[in-house]
N, CA, C, O and CB atoms as a CASP TS submission, in Angstrom:
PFRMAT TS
TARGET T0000
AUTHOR 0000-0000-0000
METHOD Language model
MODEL 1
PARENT N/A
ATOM      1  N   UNK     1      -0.699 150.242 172.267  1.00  0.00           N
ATOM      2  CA  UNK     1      -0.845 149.534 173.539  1.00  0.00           C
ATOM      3  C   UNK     1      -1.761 150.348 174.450  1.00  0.00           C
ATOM      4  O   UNK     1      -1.459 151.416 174.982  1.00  0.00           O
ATOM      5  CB  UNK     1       0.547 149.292 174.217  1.00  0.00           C
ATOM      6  N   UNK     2      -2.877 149.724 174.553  1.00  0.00           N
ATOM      7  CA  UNK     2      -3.890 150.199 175.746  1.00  0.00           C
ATOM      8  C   UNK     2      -3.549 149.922 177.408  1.00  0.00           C
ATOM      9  O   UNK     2      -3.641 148.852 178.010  1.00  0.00           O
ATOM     10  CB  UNK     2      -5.303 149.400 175.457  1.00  0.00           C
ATOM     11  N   UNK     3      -3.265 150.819 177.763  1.00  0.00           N
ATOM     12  CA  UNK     3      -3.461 150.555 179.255  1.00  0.00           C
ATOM     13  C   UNK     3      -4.423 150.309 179.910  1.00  0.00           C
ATOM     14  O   UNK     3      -4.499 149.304 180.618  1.00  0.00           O
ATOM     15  CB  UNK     3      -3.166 151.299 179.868  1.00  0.00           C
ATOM     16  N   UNK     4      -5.190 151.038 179.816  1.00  0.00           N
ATOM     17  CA  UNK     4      -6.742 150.947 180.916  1.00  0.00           C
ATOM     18  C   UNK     4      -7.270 149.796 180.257  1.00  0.00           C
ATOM     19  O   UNK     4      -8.013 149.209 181.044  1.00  0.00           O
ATOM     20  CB  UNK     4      -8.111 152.451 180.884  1.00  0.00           C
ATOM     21  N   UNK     5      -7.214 149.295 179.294  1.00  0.00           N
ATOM     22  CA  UNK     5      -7.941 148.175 178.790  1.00  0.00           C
ATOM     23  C   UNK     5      -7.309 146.819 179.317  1.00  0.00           C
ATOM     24  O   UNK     5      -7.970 145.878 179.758  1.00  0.00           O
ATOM     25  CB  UNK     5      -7.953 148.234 177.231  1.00  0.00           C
ATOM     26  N   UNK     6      -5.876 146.864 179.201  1.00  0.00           N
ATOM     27  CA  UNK     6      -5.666 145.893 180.347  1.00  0.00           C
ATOM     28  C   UNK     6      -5.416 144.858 181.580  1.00  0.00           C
ATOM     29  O   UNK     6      -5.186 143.681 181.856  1.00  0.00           O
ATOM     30  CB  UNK     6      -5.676 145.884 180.316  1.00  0.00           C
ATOM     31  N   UNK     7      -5.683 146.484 182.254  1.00  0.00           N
ATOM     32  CA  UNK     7      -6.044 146.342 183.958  1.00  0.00           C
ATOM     33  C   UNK     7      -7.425 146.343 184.420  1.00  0.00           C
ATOM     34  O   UNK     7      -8.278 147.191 184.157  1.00  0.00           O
ATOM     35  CB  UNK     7      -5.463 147.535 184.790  1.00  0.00           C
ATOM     36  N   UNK     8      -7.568 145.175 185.223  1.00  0.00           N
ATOM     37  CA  UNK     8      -8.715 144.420 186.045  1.00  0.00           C
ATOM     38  C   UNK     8      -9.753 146.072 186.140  1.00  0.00           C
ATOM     39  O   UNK     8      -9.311 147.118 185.663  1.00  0.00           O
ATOM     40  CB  UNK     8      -7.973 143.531 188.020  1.00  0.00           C
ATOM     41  N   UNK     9     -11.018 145.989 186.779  1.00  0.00           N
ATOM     42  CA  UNK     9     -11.549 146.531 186.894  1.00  0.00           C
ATOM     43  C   UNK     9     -11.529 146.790 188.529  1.00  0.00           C
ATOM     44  O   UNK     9     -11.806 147.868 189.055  1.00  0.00           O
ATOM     45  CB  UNK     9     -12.361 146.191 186.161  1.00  0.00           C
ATOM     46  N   UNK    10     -11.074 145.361 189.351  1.00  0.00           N
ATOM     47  CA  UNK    10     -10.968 145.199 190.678  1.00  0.00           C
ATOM     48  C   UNK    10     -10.097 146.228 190.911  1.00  0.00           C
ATOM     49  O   UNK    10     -10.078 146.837 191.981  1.00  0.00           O
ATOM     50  CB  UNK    10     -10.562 143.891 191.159  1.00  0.00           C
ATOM     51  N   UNK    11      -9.224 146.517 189.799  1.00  0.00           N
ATOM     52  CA  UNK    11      -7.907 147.820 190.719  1.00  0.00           C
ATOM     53  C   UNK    11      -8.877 148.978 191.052  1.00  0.00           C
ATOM     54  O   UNK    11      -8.943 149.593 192.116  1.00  0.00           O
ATOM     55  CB  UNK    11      -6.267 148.710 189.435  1.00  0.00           C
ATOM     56  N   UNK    12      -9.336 149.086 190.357  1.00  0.00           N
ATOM     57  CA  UNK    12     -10.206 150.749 190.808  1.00  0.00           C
ATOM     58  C   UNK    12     -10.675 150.958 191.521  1.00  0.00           C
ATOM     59  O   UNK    12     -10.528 151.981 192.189  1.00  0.00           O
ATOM     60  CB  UNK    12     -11.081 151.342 190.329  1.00  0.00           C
ATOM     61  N   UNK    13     -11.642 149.881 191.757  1.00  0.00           N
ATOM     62  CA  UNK    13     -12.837 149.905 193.337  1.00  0.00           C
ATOM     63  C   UNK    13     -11.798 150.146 194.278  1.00  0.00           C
ATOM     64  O   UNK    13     -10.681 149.631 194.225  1.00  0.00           O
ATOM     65  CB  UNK    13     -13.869 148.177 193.907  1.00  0.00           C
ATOM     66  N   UNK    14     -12.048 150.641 194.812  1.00  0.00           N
ATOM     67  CA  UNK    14     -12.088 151.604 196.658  1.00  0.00           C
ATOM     68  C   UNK    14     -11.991 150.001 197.101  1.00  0.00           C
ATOM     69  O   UNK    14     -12.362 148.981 196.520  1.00  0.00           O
ATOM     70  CB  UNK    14     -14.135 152.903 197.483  1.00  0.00           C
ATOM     71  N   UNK    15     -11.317 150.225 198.415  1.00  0.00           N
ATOM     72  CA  UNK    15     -11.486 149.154 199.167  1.00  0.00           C
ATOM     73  C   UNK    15     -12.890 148.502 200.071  1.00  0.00           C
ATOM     74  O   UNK    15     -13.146 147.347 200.410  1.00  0.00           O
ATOM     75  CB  UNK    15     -10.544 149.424 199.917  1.00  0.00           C
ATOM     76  N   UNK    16     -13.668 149.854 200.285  1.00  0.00           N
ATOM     77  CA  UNK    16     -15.134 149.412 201.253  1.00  0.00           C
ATOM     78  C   UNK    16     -15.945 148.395 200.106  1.00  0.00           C
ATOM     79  O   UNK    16     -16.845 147.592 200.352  1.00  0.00           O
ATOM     80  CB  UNK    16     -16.397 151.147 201.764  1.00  0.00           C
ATOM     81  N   UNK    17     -15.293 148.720 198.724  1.00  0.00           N
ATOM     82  CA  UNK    17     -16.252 148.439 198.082  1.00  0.00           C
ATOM     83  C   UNK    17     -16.108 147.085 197.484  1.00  0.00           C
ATOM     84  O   UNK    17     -17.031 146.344 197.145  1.00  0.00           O
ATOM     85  CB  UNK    17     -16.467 149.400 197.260  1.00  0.00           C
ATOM     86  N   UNK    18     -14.476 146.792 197.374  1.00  0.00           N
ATOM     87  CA  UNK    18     -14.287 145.665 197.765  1.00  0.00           C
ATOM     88  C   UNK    18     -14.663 144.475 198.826  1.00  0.00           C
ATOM     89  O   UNK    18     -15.174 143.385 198.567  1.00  0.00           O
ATOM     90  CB  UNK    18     -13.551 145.872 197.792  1.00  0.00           C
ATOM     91  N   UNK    19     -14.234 145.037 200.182  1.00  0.00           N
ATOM     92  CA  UNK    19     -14.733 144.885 201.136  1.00  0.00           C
ATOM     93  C   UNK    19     -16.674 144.428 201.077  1.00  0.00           C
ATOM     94  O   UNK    19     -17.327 143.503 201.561  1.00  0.00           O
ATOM     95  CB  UNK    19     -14.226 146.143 201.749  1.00  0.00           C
ATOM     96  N   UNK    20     -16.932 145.320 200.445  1.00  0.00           N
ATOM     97  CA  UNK    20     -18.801 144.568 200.464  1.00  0.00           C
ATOM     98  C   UNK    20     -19.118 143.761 199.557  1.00  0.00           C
ATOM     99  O   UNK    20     -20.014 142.918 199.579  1.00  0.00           O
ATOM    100  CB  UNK    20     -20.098 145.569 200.225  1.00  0.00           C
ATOM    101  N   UNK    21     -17.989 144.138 198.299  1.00  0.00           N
ATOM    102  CA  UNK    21     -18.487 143.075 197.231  1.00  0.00           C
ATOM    103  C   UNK    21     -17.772 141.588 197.591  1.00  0.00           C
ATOM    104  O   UNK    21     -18.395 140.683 197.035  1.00  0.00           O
ATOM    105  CB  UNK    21     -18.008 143.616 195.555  1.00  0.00           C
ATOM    106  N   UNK    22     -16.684 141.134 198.336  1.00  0.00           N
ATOM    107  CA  UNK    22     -16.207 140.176 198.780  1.00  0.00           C
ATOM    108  C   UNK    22     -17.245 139.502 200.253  1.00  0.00           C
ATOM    109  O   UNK    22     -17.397 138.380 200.735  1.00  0.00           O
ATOM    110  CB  UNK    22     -14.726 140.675 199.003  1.00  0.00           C
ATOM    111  N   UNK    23     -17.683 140.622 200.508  1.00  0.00           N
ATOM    112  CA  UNK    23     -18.738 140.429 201.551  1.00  0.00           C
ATOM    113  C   UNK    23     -20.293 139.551 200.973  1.00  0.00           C
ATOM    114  O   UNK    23     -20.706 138.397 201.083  1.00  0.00           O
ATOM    115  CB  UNK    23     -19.096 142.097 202.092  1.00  0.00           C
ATOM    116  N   UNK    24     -20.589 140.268 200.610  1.00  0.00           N
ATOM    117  CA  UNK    24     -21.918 139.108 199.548  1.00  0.00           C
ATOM    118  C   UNK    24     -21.616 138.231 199.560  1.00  0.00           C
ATOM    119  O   UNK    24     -22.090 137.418 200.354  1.00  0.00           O
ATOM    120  CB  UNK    24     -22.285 139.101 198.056  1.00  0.00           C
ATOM    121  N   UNK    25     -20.293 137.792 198.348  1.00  0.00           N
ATOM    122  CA  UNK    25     -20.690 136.851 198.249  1.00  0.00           C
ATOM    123  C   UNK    25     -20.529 135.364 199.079  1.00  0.00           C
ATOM    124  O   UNK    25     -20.822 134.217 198.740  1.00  0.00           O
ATOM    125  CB  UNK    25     -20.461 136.939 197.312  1.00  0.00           C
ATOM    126  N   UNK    26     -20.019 135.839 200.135  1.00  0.00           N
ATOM    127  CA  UNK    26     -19.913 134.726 201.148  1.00  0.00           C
ATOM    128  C   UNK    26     -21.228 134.152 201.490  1.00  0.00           C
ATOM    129  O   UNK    26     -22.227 134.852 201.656  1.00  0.00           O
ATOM    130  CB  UNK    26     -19.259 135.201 202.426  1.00  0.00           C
ATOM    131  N   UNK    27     -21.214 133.018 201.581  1.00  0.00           N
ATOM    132  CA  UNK    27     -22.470 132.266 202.563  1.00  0.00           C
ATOM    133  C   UNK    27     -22.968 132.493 203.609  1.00  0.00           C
ATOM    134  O   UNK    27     -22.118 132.754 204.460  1.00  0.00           O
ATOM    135  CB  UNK    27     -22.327 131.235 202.940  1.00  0.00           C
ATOM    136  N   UNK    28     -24.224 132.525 204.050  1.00  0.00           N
ATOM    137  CA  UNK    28     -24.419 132.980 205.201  1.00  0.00           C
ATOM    138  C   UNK    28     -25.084 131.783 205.957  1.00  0.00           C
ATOM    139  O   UNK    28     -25.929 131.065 205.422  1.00  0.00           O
ATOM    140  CB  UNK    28     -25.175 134.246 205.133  1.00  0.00           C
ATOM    141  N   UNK    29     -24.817 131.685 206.729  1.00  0.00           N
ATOM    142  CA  UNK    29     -25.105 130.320 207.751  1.00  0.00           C
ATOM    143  C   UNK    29     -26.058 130.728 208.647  1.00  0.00           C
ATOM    144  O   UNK    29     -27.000 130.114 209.147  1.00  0.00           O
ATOM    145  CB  UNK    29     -23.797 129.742 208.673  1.00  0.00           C
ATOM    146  N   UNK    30     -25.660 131.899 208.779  1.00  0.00           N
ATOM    147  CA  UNK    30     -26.388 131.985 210.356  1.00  0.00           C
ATOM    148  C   UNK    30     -27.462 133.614 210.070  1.00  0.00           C
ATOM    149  O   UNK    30     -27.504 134.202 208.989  1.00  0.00           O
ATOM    150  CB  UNK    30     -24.710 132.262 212.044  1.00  0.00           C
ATOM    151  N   UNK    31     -27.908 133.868 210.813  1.00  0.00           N
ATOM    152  CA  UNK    31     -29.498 135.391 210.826  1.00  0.00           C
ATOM    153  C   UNK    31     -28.315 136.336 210.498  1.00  0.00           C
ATOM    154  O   UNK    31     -27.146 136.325 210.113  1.00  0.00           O
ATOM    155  CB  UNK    31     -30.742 136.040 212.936  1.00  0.00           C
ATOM    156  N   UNK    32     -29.495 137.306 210.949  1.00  0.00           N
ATOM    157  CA  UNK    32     -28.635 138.941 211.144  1.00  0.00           C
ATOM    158  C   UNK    32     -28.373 138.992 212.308  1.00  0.00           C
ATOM    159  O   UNK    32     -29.008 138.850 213.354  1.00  0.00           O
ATOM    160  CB  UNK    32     -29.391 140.396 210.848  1.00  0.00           C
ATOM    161  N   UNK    33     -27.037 139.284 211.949  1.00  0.00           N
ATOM    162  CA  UNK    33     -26.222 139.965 213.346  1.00  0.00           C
ATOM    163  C   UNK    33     -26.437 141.197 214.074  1.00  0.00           C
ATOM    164  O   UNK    33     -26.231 142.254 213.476  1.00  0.00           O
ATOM    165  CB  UNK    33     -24.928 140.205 213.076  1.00  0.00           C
ATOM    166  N   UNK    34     -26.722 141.209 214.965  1.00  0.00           N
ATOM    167  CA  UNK    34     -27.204 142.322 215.945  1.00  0.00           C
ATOM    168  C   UNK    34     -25.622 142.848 216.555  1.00  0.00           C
ATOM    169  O   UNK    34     -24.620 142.261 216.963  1.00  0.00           O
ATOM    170  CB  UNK    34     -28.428 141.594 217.347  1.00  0.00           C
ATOM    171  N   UNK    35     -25.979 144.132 216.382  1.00  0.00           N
ATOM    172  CA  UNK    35     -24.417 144.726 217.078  1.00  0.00           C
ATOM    173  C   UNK    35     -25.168 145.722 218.280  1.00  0.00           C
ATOM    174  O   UNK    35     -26.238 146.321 218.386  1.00  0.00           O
ATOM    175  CB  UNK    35     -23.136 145.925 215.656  1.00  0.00           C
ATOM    176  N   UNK    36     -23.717 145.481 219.261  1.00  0.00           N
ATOM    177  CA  UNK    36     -24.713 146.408 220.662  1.00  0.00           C
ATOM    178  C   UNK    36     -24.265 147.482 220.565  1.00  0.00           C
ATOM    179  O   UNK    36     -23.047 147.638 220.475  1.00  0.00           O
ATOM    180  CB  UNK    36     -24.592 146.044 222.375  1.00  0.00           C
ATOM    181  N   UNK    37     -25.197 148.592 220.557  1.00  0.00           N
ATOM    182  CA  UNK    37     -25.053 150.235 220.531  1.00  0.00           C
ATOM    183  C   UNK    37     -25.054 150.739 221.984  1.00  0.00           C
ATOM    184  O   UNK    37     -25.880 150.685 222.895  1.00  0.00           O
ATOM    185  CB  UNK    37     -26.369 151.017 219.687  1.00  0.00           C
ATOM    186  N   UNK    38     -23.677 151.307 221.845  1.00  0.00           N
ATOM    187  CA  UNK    38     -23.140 152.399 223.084  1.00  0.00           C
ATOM    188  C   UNK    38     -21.923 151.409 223.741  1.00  0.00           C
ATOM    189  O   UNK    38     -21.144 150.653 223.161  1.00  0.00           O
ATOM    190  CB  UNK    38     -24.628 152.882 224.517  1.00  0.00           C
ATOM    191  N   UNK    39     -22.106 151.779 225.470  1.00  0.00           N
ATOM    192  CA  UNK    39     -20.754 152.243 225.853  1.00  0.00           C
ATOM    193  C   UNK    39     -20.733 151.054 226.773  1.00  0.00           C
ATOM    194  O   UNK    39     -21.410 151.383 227.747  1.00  0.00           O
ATOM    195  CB  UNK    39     -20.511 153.871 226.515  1.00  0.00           C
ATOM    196  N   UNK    40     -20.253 149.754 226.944  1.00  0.00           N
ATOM    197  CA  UNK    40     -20.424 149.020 228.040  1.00  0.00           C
ATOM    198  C   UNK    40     -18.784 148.336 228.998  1.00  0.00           C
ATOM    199  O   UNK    40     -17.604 148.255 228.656  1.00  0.00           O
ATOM    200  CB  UNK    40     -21.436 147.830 227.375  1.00  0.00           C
ATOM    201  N   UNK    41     -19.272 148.097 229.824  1.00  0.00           N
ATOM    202  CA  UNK    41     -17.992 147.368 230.944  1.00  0.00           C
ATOM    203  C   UNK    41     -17.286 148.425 231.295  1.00  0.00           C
ATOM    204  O   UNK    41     -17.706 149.428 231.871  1.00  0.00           O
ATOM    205  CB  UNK    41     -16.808 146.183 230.301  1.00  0.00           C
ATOM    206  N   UNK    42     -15.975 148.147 230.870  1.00  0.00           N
ATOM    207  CA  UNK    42     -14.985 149.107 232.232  1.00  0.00           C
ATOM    208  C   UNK    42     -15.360 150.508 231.291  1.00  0.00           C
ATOM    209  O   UNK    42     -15.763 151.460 231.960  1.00  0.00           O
ATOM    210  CB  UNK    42     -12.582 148.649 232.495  1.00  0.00           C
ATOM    211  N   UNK    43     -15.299 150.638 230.365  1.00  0.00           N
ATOM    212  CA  UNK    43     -15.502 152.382 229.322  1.00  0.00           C
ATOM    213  C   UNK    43     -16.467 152.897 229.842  1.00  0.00           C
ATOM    214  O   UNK    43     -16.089 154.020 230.175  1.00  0.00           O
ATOM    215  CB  UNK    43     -15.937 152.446 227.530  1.00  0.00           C
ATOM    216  N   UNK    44     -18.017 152.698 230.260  1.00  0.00           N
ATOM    217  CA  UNK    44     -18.725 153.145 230.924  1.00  0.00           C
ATOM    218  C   UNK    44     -18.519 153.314 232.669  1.00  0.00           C
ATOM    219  O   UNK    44     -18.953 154.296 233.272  1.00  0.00           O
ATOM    220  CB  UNK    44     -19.629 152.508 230.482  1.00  0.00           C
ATOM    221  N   UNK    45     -18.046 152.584 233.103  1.00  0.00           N
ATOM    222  CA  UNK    45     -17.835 152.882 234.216  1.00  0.00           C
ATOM    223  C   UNK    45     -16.166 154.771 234.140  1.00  0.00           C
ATOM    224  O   UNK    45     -16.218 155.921 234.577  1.00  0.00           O
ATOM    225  CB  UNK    45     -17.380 150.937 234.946  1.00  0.00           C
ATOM    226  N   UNK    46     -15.448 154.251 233.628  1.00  0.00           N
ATOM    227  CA  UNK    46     -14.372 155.197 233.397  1.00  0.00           C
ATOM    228  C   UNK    46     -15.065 156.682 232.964  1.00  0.00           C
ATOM    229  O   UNK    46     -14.729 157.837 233.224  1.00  0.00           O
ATOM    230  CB  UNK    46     -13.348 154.568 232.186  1.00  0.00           C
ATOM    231  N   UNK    47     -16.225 156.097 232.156  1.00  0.00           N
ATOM    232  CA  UNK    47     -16.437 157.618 231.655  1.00  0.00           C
ATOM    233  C   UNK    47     -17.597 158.056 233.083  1.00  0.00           C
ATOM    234  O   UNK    47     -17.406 159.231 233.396  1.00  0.00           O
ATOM    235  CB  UNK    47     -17.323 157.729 229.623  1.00  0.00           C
ATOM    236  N   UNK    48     -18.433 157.542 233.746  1.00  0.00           N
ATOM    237  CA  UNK    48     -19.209 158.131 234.559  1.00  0.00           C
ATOM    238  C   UNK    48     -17.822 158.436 235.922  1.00  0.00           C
ATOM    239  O   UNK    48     -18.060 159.013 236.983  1.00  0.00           O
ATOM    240  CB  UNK    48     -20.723 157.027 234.899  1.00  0.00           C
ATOM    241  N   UNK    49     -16.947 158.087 235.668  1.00  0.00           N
ATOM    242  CA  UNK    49     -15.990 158.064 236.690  1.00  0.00           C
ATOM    243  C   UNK    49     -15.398 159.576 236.313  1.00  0.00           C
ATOM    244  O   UNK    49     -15.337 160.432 237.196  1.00  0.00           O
ATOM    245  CB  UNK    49     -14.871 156.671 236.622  1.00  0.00           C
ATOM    246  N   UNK    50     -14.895 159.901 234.729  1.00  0.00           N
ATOM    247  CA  UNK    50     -14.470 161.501 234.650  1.00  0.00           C
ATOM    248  C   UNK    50     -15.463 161.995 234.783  1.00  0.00           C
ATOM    249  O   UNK    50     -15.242 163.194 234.958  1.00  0.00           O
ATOM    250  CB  UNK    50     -13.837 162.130 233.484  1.00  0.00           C
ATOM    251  N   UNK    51     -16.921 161.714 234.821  1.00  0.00           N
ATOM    252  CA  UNK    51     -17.874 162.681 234.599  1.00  0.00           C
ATOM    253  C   UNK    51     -18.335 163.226 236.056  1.00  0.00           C
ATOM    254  O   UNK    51     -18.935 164.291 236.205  1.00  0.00           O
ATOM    255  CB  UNK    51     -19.059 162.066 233.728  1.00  0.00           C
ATOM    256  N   UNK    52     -17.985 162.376 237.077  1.00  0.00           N
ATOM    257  CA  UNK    52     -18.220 162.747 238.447  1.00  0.00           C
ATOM    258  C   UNK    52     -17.278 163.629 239.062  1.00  0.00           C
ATOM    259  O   UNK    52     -17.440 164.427 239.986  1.00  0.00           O
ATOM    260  CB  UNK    52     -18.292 161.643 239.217  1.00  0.00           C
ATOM    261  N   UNK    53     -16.056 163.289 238.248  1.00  0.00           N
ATOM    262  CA  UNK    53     -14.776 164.069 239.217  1.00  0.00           C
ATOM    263  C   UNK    53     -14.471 165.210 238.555  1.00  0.00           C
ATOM    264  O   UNK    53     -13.604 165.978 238.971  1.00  0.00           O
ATOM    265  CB  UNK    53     -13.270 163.229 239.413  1.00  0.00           C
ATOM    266  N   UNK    54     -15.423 165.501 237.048  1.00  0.00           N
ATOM    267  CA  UNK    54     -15.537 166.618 236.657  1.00  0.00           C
ATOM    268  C   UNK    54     -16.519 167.866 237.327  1.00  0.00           C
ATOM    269  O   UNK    54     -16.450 169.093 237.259  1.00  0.00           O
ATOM    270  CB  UNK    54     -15.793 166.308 235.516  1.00  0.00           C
ATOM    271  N   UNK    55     -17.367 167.022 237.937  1.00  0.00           N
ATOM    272  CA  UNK    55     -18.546 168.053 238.527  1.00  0.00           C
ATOM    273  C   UNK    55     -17.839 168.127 239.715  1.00  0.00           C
ATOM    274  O   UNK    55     -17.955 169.300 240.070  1.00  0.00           O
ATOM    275  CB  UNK    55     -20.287 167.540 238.695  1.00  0.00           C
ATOM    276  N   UNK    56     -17.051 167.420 240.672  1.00  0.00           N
ATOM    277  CA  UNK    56     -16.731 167.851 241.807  1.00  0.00           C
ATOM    278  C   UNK    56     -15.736 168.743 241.717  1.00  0.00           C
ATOM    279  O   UNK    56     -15.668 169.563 242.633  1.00  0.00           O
ATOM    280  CB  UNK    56     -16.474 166.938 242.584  1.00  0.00           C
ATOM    281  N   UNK    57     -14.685 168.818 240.566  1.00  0.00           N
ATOM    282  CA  UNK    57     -13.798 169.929 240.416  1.00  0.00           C
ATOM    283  C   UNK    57     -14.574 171.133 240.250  1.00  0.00           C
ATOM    284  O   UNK    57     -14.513 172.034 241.086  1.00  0.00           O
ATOM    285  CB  UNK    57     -12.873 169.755 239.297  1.00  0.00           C
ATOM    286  N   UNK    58     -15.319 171.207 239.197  1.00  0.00           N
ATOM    287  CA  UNK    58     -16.377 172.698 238.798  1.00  0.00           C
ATOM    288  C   UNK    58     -16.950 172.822 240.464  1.00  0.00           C
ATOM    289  O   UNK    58     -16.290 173.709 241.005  1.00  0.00           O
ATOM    290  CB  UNK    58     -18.145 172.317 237.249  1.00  0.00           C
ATOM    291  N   UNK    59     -17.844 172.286 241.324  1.00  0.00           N
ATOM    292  CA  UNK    59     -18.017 172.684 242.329  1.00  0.00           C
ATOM    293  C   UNK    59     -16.908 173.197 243.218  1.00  0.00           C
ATOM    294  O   UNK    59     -16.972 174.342 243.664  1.00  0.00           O
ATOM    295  CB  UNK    59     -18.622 171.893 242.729  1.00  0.00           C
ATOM    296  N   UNK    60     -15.999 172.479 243.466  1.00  0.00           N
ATOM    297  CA  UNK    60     -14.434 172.999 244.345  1.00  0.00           C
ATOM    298  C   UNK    60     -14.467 174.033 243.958  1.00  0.00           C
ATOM    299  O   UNK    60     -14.571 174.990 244.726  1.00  0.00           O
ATOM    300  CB  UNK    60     -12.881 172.400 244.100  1.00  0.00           C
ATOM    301  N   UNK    61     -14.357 174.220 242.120  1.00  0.00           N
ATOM    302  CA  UNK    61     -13.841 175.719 241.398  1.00  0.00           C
ATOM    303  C   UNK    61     -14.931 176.786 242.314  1.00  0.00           C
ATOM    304  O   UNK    61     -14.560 177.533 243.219  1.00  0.00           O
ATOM    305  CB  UNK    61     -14.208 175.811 239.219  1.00  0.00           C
ATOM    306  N   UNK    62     -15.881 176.683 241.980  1.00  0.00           N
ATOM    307  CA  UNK    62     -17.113 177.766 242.537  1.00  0.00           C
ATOM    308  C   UNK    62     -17.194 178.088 243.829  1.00  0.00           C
ATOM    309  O   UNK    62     -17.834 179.075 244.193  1.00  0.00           O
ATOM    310  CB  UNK    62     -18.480 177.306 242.334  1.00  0.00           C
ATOM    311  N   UNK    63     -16.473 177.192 244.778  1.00  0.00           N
ATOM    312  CA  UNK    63     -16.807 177.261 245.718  1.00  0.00           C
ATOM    313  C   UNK    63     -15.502 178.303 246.377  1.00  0.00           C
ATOM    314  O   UNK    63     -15.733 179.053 247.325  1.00  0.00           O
ATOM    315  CB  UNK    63     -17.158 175.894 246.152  1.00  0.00           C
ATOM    316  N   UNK    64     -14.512 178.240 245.904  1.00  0.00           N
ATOM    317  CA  UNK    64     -13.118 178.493 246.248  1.00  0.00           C
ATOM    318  C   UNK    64     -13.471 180.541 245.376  1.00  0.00           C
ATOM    319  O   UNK    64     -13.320 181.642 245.904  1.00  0.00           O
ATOM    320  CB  UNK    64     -11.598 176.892 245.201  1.00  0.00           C
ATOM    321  N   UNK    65     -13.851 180.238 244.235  1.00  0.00           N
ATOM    322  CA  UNK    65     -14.220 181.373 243.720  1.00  0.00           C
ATOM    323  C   UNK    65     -14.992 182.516 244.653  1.00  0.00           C
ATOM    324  O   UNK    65     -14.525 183.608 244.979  1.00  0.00           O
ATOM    325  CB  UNK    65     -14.973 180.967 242.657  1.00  0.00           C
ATOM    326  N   UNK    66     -16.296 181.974 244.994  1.00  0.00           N
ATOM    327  CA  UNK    66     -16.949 182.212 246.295  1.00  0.00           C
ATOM    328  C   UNK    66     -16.194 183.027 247.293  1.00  0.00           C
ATOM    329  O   UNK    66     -16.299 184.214 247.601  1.00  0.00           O
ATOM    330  CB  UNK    66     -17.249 180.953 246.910  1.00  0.00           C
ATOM    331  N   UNK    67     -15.248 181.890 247.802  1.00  0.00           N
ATOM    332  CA  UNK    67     -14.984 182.100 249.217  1.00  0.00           C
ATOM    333  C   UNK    67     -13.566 183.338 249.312  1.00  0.00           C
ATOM    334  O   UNK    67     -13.378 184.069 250.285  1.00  0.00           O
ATOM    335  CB  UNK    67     -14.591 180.396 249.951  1.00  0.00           C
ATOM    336  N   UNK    68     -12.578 183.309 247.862  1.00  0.00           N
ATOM    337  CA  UNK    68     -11.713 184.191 247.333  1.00  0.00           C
ATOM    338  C   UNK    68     -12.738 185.646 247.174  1.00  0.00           C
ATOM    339  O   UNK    68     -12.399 186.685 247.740  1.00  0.00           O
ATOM    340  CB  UNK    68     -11.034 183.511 245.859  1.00  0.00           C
ATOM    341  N   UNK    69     -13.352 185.607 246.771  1.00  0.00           N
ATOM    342  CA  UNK    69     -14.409 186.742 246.492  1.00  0.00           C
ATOM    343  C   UNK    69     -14.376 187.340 248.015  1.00  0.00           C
ATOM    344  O   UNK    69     -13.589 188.239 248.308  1.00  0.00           O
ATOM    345  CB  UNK    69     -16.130 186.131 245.899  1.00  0.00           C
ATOM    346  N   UNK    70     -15.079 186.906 248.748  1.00  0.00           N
ATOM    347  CA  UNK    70     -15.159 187.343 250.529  1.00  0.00           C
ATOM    348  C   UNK    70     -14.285 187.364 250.829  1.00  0.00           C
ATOM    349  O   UNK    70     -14.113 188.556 251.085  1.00  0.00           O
ATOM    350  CB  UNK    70     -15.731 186.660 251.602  1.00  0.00           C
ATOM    351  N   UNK    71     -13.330 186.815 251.063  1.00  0.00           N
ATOM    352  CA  UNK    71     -11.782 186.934 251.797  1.00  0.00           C
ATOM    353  C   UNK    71     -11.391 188.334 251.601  1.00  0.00           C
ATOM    354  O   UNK    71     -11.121 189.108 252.519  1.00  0.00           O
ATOM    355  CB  UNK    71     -10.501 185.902 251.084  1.00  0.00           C
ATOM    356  N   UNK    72     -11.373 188.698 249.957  1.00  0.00           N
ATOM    357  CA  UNK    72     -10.731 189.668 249.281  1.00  0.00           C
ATOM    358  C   UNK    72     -12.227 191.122 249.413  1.00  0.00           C
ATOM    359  O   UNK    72     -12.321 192.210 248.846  1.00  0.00           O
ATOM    360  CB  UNK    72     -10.205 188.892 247.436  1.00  0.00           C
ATOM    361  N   UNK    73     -12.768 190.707 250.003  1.00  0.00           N
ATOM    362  CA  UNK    73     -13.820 192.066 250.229  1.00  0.00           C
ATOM    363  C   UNK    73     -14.100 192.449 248.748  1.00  0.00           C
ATOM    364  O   UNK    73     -13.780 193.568 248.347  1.00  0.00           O
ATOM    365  CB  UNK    73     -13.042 193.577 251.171  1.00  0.00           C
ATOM    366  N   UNK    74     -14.718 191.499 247.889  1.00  0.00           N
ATOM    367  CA  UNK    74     -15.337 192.049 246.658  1.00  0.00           C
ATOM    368  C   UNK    74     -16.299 192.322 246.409  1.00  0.00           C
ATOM    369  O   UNK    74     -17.037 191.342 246.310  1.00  0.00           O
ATOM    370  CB  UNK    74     -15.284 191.615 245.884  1.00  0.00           C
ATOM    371  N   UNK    75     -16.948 193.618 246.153  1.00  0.00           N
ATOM    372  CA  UNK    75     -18.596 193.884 246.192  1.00  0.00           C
ATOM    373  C   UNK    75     -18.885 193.812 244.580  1.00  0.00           C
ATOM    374  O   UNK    75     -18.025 193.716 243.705  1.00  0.00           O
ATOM    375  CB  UNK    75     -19.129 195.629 246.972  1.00  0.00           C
ATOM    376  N   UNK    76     -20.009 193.866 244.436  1.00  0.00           N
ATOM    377  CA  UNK    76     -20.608 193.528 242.872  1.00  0.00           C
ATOM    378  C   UNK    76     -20.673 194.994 242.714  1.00  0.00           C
ATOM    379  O   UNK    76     -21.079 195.484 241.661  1.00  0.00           O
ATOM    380  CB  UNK    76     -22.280 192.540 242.594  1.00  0.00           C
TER
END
């Protein structure tokens, strides 16, 4: 009794590969699909939103650093 001889060949393939070979062979009705690259709506706004309140913390930081420095009479 052979085993590998007989089970499908479909068991083996990986799923992506499934996935593309079930993909072909579908019909295609319509062009190529264009997909949009990068970051849009509320995710872009959120991320320029940490990215601002990140630079105003690093400035606070420097500035407080600064001003701890003088308070405390620190010479270089």
């Amino acid at each position: 009794f052979n085993v590998s001889a007989s089970l499908s060949p479909h068991l083996f393939q990986m799923p992506q590969e499934q996935y593309t070979h079930h993909r072909s062979t579908m019909p295609s009705s319509e062009g190529p699909q264009v997909y949009k690259v990068g970051i849009y709506g509320w995710r872009k706004r959120c991320l320029y939103f940490f990215v601002l309140l990140l630079m105003i913390l690093i400035l606070v930081n420097l500035a407080m650093t600064i001003w701890i420095l003088k308070v405390m009479n620190f010479t270089i």
